[in-house]
Z-matrix of the N, CA and C atoms (Angstrom, degrees):
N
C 1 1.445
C 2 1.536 1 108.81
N 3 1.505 2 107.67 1 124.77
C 4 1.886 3 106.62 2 177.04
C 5 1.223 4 99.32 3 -62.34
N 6 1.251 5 110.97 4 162.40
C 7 1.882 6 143.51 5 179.37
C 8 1.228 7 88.71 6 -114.22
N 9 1.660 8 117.92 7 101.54
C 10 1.323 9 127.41 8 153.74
C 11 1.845 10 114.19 9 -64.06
N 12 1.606 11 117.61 10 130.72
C 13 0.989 12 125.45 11 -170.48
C 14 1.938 13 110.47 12 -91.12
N 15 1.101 14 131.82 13 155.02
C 16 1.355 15 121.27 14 164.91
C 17 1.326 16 119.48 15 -122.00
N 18 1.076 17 134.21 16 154.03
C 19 1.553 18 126.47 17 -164.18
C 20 1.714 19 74.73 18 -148.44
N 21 1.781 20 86.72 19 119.76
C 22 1.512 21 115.10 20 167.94
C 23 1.578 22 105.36 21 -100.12
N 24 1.626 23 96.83 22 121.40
C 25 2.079 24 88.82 23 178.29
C 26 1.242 25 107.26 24 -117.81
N 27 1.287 26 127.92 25 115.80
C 28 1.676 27 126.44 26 -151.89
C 29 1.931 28 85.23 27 -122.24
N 30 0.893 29 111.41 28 148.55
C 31 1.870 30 129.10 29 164.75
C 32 1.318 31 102.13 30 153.79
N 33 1.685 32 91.56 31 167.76
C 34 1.456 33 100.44 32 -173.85
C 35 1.615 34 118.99 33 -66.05
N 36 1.589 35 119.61 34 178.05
C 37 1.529 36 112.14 35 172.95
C 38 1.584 37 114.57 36 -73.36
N 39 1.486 38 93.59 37 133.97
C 40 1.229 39 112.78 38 175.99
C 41 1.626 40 105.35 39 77.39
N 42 1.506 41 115.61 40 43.32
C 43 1.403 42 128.22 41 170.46
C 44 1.792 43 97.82 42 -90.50
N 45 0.916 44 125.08 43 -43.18
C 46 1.342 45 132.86 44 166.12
C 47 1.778 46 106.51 45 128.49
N 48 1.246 47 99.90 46 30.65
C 49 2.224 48 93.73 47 -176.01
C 50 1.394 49 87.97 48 -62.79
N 51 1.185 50 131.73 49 -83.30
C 52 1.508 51 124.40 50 -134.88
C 53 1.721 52 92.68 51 -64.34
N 54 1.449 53 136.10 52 -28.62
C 55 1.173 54 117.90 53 -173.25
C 56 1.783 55 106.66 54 -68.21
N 57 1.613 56 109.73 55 -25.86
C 58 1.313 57 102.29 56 -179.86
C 59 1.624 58 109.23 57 -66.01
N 60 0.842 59 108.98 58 -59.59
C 61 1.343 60 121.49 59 170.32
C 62 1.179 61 129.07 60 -7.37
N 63 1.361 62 93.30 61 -79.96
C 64 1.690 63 109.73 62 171.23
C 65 1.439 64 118.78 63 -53.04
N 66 1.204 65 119.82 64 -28.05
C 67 1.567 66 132.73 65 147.74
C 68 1.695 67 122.64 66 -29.85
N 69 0.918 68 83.48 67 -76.01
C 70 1.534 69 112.33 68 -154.57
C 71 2.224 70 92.43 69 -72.27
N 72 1.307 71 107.09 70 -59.56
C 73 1.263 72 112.30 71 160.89
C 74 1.873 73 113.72 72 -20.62
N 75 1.422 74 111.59 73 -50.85
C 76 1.456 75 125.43 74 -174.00
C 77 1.454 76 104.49 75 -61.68
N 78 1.113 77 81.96 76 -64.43
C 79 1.881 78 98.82 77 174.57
C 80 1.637 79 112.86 78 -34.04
N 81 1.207 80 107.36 79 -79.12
C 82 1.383 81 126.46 80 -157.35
C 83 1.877 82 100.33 81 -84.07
N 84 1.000 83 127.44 82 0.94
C 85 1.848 84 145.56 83 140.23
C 86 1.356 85 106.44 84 -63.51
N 87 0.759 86 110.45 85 -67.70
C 88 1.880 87 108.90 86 171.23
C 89 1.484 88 135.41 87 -43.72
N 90 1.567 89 104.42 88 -27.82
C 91 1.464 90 130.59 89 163.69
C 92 1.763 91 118.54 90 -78.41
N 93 1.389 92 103.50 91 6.61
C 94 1.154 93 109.52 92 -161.81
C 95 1.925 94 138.62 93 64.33
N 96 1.690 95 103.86 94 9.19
C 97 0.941 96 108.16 95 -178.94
C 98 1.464 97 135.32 96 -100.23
N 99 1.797 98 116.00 97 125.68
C 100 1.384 99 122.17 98 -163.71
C 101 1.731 100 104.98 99 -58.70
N 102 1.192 101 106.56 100 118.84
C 103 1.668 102 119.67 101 163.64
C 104 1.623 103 120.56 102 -117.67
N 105 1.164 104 97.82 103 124.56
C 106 1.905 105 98.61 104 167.81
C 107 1.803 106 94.04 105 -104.41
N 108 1.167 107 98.57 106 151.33
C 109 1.473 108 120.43 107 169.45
C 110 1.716 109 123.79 108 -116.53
N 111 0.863 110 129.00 109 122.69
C 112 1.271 111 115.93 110 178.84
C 113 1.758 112 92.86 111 -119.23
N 114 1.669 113 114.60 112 134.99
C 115 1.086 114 102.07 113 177.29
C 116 1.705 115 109.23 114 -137.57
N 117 1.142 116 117.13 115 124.66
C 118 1.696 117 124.74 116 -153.45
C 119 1.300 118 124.21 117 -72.34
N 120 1.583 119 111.05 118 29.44
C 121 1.395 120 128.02 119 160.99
C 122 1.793 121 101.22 120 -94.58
N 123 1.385 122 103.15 121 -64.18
C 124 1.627 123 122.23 122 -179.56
C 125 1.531 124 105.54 123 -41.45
N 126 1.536 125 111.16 124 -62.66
C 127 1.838 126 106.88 125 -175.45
C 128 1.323 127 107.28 126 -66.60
N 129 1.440 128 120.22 127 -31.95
C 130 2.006 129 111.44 128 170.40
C 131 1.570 130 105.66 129 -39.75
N 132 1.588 131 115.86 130 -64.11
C 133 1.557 132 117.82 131 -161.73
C 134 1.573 133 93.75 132 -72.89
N 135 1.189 134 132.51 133 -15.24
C 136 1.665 135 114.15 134 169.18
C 137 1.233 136 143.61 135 -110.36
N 138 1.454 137 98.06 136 -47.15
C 139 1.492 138 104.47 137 156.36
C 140 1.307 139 143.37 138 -102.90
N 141 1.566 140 103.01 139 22.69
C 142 1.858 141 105.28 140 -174.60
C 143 1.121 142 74.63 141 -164.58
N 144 1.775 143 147.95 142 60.40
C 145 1.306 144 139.93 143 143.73
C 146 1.618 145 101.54 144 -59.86
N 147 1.128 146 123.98 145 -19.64
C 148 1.373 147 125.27 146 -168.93
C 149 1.924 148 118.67 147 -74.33
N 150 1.233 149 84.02 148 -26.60
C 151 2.051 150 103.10 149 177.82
C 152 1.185 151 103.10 150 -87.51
N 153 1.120 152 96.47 151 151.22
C 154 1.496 153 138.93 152 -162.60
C 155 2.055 154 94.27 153 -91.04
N 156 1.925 155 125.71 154 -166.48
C 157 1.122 156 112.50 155 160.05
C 158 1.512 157 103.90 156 -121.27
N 159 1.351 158 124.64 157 36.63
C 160 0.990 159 142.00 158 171.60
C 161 1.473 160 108.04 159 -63.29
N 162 1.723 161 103.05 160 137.88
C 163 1.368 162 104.62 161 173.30
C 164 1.882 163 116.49 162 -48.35
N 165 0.915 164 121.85 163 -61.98
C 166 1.561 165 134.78 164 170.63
C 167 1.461 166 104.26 165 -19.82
N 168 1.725 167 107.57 166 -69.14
C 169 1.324 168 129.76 167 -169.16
C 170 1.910 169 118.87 168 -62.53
N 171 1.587 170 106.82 169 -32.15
C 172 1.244 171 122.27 170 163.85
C 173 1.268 172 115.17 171 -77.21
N 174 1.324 173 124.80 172 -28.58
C 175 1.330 174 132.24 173 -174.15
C 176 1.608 175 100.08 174 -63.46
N 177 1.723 176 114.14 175 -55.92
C 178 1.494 177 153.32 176 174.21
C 179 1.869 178 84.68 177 -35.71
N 180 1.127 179 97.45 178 -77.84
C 181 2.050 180 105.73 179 -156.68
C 182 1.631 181 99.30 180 -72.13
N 183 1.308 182 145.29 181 10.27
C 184 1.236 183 142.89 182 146.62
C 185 1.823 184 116.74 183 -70.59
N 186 1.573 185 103.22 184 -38.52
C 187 1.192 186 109.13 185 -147.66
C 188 1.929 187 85.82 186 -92.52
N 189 1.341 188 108.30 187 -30.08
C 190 1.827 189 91.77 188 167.24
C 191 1.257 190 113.59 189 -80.57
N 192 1.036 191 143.66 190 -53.86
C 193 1.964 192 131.89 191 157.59
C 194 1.353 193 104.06 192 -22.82
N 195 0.776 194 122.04 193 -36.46
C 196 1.827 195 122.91 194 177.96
C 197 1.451 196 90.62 195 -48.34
N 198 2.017 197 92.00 196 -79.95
C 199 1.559 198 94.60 197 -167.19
C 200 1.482 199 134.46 198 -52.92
N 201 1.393 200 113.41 199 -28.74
C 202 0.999 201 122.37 200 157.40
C 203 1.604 202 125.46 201 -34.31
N 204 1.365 203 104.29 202 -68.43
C 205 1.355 204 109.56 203 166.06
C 206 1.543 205 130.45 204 -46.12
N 207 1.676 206 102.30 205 -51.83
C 208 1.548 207 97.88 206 150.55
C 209 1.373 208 144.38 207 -43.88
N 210 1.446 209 114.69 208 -34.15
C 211 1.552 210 112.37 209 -169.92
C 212 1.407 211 82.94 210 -87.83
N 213 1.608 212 147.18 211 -29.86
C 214 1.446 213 120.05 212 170.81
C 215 1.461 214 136.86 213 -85.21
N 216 1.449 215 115.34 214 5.39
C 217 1.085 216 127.78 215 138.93
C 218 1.491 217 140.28 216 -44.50
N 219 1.868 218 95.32 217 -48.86
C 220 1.585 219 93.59 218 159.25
C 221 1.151 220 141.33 219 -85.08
N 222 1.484 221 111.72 220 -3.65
C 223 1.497 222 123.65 221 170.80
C 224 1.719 223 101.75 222 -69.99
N 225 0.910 224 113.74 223 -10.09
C 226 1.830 225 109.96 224 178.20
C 227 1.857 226 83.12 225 58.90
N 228 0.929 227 132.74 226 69.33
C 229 1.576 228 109.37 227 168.07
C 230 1.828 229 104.14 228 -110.13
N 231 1.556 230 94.99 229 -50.01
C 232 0.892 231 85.20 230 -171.16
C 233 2.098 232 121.86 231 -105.08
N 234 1.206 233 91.85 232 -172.51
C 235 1.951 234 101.80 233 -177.88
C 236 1.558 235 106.60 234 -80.41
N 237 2.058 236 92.56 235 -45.84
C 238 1.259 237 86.98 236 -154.99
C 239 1.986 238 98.38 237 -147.89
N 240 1.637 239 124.98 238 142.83
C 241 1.075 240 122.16 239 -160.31
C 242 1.479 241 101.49 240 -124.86
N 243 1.215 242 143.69 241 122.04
C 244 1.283 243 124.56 242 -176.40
C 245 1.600 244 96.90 243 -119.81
N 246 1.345 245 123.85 244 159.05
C 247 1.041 246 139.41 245 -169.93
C 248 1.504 247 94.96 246 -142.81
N 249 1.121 248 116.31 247 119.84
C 250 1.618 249 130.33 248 164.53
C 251 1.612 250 101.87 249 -131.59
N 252 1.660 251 103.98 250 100.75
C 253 1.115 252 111.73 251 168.57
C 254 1.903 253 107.38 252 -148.62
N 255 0.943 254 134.20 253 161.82
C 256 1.428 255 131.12 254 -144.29
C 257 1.579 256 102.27 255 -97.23
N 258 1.703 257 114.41 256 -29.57
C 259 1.318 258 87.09 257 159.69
C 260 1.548 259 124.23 258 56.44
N 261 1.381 260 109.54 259 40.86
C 262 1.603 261 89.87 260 168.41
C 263 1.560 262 136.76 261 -87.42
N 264 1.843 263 116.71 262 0.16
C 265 1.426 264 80.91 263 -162.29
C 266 1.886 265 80.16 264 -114.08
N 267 1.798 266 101.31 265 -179.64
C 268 1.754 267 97.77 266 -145.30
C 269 2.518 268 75.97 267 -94.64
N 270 1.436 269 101.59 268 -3.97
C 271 1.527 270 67.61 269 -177.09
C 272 1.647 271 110.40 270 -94.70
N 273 1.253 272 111.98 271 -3.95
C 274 1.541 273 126.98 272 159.33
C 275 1.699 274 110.59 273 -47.61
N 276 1.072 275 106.81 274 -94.64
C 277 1.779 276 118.68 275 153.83
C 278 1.359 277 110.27 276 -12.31
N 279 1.412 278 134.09 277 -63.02
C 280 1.457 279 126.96 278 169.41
C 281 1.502 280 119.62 279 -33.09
N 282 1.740 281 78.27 280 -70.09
C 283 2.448 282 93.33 281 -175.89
C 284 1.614 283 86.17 282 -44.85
N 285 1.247 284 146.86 283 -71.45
C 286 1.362 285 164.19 284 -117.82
C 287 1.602 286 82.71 285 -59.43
N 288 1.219 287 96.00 286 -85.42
C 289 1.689 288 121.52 287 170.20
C 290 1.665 289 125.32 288 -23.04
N 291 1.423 290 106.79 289 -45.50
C 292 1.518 291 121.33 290 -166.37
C 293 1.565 292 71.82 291 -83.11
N 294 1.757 293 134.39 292 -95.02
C 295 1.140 294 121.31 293 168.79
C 296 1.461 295 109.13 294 35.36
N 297 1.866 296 107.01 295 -112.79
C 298 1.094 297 116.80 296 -148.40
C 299 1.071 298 106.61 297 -86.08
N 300 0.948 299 128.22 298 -23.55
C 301 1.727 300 122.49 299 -172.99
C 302 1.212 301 104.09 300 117.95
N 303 1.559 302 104.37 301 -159.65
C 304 1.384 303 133.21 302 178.84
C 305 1.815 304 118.37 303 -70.15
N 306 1.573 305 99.23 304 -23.53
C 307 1.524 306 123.69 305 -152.44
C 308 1.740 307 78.83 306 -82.17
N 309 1.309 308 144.04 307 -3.03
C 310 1.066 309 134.10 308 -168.68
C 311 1.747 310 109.85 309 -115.80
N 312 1.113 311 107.09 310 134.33
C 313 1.608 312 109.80 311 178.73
C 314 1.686 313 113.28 312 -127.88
N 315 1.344 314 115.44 313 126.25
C 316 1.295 315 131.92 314 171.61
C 317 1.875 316 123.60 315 -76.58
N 318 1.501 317 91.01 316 112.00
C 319 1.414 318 90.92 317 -155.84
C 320 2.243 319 84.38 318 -115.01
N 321 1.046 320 91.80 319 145.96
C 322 1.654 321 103.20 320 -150.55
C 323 1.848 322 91.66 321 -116.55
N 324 1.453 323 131.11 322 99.90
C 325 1.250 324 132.00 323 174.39
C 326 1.600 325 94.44 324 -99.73
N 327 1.275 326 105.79 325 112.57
C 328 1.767 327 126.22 326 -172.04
C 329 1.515 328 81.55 327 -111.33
N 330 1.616 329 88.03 328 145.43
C 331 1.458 330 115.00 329 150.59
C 332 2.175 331 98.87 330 171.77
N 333 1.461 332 81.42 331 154.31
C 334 1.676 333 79.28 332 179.36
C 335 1.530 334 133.07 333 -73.48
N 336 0.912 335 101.99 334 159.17
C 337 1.608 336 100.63 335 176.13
C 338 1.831 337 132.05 336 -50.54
N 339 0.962 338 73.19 337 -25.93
C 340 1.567 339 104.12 338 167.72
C 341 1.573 340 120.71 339 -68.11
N 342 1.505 341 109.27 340 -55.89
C 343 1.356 342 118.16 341 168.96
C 344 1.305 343 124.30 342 -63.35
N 345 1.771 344 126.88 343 -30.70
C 346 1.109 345 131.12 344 175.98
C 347 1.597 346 108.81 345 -73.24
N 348 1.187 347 106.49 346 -45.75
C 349 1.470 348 92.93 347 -173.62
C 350 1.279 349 113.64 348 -65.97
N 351 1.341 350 128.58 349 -40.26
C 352 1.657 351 131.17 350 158.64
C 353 1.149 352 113.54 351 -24.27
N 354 1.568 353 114.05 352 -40.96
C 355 1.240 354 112.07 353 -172.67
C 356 1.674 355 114.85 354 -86.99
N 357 1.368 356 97.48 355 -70.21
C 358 2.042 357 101.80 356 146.03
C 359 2.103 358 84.45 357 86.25
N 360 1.228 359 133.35 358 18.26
C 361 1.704 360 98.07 359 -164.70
C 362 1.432 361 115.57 360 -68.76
N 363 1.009 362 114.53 361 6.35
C 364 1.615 363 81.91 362 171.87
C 365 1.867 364 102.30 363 -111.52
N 366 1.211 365 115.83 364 -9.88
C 367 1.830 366 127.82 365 178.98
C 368 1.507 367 97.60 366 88.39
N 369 1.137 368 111.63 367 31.20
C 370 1.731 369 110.58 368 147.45
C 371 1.558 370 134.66 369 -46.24
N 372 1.091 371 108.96 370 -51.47
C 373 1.592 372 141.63 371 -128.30
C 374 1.867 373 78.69 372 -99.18
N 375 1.207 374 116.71 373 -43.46
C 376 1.654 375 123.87 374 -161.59
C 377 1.424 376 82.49 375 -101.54
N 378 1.154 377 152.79 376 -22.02
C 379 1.345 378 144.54 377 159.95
C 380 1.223 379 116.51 378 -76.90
N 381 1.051 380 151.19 379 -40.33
C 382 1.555 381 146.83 380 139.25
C 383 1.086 382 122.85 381 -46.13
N 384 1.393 383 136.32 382 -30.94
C 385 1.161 384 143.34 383 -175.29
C 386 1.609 385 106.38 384 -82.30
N 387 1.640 386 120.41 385 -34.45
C 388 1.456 387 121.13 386 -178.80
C 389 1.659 388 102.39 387 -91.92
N 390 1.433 389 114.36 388 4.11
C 391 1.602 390 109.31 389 -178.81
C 392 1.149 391 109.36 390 92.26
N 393 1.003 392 142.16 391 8.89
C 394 1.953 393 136.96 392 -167.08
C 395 1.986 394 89.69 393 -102.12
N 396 1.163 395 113.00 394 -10.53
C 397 1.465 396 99.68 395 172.76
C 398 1.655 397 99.24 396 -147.72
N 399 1.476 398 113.45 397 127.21
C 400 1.520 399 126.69 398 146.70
C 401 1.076 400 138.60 399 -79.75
N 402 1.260 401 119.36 400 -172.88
C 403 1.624 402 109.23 401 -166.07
C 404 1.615 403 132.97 402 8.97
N 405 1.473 404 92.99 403 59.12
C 406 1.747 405 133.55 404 -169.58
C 407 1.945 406 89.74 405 -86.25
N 408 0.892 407 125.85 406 116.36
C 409 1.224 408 126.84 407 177.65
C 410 1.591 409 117.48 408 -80.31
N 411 1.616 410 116.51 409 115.14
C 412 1.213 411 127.38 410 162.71
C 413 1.866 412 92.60 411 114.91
N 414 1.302 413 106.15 412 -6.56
C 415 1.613 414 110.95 413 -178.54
C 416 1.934 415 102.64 414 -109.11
N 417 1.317 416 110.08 415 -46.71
C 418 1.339 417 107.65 416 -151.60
C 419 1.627 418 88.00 417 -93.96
N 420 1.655 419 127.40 418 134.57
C 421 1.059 420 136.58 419 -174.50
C 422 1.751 421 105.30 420 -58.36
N 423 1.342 422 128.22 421 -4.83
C 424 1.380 423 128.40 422 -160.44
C 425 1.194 424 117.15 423 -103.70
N 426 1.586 425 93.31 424 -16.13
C 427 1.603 426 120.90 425 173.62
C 428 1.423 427 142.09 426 -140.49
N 429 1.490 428 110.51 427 60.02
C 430 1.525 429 122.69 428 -167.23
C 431 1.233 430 112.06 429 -78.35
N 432 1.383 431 117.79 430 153.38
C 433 1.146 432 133.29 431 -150.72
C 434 1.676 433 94.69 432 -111.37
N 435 1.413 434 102.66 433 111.11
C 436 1.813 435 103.88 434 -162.70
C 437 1.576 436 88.97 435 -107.16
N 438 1.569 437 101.91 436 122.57
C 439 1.482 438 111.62 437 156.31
C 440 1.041 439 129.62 438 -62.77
N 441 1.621 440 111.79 439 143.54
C 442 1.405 441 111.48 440 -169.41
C 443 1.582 442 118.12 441 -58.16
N 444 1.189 443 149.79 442 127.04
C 445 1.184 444 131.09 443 170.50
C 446 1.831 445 115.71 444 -79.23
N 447 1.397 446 130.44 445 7.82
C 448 1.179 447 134.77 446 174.23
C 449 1.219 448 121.20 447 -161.88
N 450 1.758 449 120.97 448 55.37
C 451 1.303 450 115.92 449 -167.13
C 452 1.489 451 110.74 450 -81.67
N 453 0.874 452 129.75 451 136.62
C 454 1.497 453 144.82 452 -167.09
C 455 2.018 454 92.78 453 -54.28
N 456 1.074 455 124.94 454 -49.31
C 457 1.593 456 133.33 455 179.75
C 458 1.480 457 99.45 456 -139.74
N 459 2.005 458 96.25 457 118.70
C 460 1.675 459 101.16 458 159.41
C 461 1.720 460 113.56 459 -100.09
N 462 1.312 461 99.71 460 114.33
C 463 2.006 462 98.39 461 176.15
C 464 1.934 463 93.47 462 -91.05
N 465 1.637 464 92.52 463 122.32
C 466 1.408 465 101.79 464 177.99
C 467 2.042 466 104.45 465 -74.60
N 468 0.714 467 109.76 466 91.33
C 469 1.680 468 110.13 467 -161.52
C 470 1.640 469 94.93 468 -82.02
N 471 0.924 470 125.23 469 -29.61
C 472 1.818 471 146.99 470 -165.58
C 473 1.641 472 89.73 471 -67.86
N 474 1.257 473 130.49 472 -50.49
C 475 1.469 474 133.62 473 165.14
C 476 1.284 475 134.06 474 -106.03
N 477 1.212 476 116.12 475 -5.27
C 478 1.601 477 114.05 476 -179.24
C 479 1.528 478 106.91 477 -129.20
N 480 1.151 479 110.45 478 152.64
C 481 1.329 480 140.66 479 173.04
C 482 1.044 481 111.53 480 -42.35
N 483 1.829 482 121.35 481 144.73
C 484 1.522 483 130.49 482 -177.03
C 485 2.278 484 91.69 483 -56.54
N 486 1.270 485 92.82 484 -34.22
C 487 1.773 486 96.51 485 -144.40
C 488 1.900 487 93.65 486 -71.86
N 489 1.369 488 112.40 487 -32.23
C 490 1.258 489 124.83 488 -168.49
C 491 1.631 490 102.90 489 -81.89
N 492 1.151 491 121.13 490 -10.09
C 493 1.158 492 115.78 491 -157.14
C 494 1.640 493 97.11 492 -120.80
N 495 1.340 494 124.39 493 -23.65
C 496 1.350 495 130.82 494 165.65
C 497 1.582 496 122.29 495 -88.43
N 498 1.700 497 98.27 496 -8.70
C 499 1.542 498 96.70 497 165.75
C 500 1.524 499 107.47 498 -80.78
N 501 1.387 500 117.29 499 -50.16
C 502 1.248 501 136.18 500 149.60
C 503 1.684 502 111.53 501 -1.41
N 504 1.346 503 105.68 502 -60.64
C 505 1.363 504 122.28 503 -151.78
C 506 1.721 505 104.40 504 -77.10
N 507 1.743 506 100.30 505 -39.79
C 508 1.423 507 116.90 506 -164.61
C 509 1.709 508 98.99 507 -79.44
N 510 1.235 509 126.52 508 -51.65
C 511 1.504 510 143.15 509 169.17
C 512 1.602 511 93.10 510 -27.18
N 513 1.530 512 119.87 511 -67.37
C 514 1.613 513 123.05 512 -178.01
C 515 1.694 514 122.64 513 -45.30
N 516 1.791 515 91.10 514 -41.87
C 517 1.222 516 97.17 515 175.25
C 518 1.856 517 129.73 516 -74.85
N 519 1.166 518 110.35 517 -29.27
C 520 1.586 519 129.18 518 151.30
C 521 1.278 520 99.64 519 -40.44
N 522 1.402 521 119.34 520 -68.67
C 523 1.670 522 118.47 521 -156.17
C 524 1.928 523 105.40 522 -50.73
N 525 1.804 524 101.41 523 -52.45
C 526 1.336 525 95.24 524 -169.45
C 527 1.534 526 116.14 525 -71.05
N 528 1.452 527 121.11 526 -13.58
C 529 1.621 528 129.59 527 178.98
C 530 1.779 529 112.08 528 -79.15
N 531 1.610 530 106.67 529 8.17
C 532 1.430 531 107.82 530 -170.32
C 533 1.692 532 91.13 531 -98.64
């Protein structure tokens, strides 16, 4: 029976996980390998339209992406599960971890606060920042965005390239398929 792998992608918004993702997904489709994605914009509008962005409530919408990930673990379907969801606080990430096991790896899209808002794509960052949105993560004091202190892979996304950073990503993934 395959050992489906999980790739946890935790950083702030607009660190670039789901753009890595969607990358690397292409890539590793081409190899013939089954991937589910869950990505924590998509499960907000479906399965936790009900939460708030409250620490509690984020704490809440980590711990079903968990499950999520779990019930496709036991289908043996797939190779590989990625989770790109922002994930900020480190005792979220723990349960996450205790959760799934070992079969799960913490992949860390760094870049500063500074750089995201530069970047801003969806105009969050200038909407939290003028007050039109709270509990804005990595802005609103109620909800800081705690770096991982041991992510299994840090992609410096703040300086390197989607392309450099998904070769990066795939290289990691080789290592654990050896």
């Amino acid at each position: 029976m395959k050992k489906t792998l999980v790739f946890w992608f935790t950083g702030l918004s607009g660190s670039g996980k789901s753009t890595i993702v969607r990358r690397v997904v292409a890539l590793l489709s081409k190899r013939g390998k089954k991937i589910r994605v869950y990505d924590g914009d998509i499960v907000r509008r479906k399965a936790s339209r009900h939460l708030s962005f409250s620490p509690r409530d984020i704490h809440e919408n980590n711990k079903i992406i968990a499950r999520l990930c779990l019930n496709d673990i036991k289908k043996h379907k797939y190779d590989y599960i990625f989770a790109a969801v922002i994930s900020p606080f480190l005792k979220s990430r723990n349960q996450v971890k205790r959760m799934i096991g070992n079969s799960l790896y913490l992949i860390y899209c760094k870049s500063s606060i500074n750089k995201v808002i530069s970047r801003d794509p969806k105009g969050l960052y200038k909407k939290a920042l003028s007050g039109e949105i709270s509990n804005f993560i990595g802005i609103d004091k109620r909800v800081p965005y705690q770096a991982p202190r041991m992510a299994d892979l840090v992609l410096d996304t703040g300086s390197k390239s989607v392309s450099v950073c998904a070769k990066r990503f795939i290289n990691f993934v080789n290592s654990k398929e050896q």
